[in-house]
N, C-alpha and C positions, 0 to 999 in steps of 0.2 A: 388315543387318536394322535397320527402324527401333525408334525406344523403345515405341511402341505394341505393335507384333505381337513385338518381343524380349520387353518387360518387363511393361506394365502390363496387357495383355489376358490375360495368361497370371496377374497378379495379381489382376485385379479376376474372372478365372475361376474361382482358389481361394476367393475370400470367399466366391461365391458356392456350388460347393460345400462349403463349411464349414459354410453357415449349414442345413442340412440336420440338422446334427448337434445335439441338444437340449442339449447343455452349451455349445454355443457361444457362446450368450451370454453367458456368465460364464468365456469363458475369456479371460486374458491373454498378449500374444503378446510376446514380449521377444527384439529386435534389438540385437545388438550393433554399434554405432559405434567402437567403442573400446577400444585402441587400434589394432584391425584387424579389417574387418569378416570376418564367418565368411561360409562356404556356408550356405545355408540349407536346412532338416532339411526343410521343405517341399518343394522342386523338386530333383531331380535334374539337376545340370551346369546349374542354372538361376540367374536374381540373386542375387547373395551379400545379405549382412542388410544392408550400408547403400542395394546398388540395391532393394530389396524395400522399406526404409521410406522413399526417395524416391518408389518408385512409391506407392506406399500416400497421401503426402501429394498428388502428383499425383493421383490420383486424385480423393481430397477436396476438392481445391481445383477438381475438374470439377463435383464435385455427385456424383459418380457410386460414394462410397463415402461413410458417418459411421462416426465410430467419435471417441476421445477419445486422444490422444497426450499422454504424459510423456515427458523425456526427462533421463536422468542420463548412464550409460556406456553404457546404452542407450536405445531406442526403446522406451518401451512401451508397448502402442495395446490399450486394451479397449473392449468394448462395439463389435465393429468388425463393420460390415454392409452391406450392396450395397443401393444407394437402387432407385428406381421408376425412375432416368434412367439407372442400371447397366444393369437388368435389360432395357427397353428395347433398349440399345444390341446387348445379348449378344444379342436377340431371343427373350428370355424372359417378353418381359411385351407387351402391343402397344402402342403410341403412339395414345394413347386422344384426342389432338388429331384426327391422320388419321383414327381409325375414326367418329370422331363428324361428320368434316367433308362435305362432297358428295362426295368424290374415295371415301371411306372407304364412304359408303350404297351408291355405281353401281358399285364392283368388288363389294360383298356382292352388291347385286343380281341382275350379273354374272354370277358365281359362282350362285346360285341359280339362276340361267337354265338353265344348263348342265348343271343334275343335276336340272331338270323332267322328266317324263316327258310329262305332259300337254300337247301341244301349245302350248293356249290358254293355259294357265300361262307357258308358255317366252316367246312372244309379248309377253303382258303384262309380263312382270318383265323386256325386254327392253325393252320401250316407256317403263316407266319408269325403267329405270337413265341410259335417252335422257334421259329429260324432267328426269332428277336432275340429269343433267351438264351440258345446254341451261342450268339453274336459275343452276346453281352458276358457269357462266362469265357466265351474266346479272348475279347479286351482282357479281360483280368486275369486270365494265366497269362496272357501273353507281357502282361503289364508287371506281373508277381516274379515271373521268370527271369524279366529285363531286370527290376530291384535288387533277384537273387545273383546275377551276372555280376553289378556295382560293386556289392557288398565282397562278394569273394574277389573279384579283382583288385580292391582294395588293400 
């Protein structure tokens, strides 16, 4: 098993339900490093505290957790929370790049097509989820072509 699906997804899954919980904010989570890491009261048969506060700095060092680390005999990390690029990944939040992009407007569209009733509706929101897509690959040759112009003019 690798470290993602062994340690840190199953880490960055508890923050995330943690953060449900309205003391969570202000609560302090203390790993001991030293001089032997424990099991940790968290997971069952899961990271002991020093894989749990490597995963945790992994993580933050993805973007994909904040929170504030001290460390003495232990690890202690407060104020600790699952960012917009966590949640994303878990597929809790949407990746508001894609939803806003052409790829993101022609599946909504798509999608709407699909649970029309109306005929003429179906049609149209098919015509244009076409015309989004024709759009959108228009931008990007036209954008790829503009690059390839730079480069050889250079």
């Amino acid at each position: 098993m690798n470290t993602w699906a062994g340690i840190d997804q199953r880490v960055l899954r508890w923050v995330l339900e943690q953060s449900d919980a309205p003391e969570w904010r202000s609560r302090i989570i203390e790993l001991t490093l030293r001089p032997e890491p424990e099991p940790c009261a968290e997971f069952d048969g899961g990271p002991n505290t020093l894989q749990m506060d490597e995963a945790l700095l992994r993580l933050r060092g993805y973007g994909l957790t904040a929170g504030n680390r001290h460390e003495t005999e232990a690890a202690i990390w407060s104020h600790l929370r699952i960012t917009a690029d966590g949640l994303i990944l878990l597929g809790e939040w949407p990746d508001l790049d894609r939803v806003a992009s052409f790829e993101g407007v022609q599946v909504m569209l798509a999608a709407l097509a699909k649970k029309a009733e109306d005929p003429d509706d179906k049609s149209a929101l098919r015509r244009t989820a076409g015309a989004i897509g024709r759009l959108g690959q228009g931008v990007v040759e036209t954008e790829l072509e503009s690059l390839g112009e730079g480069i050889v003019g250079q």
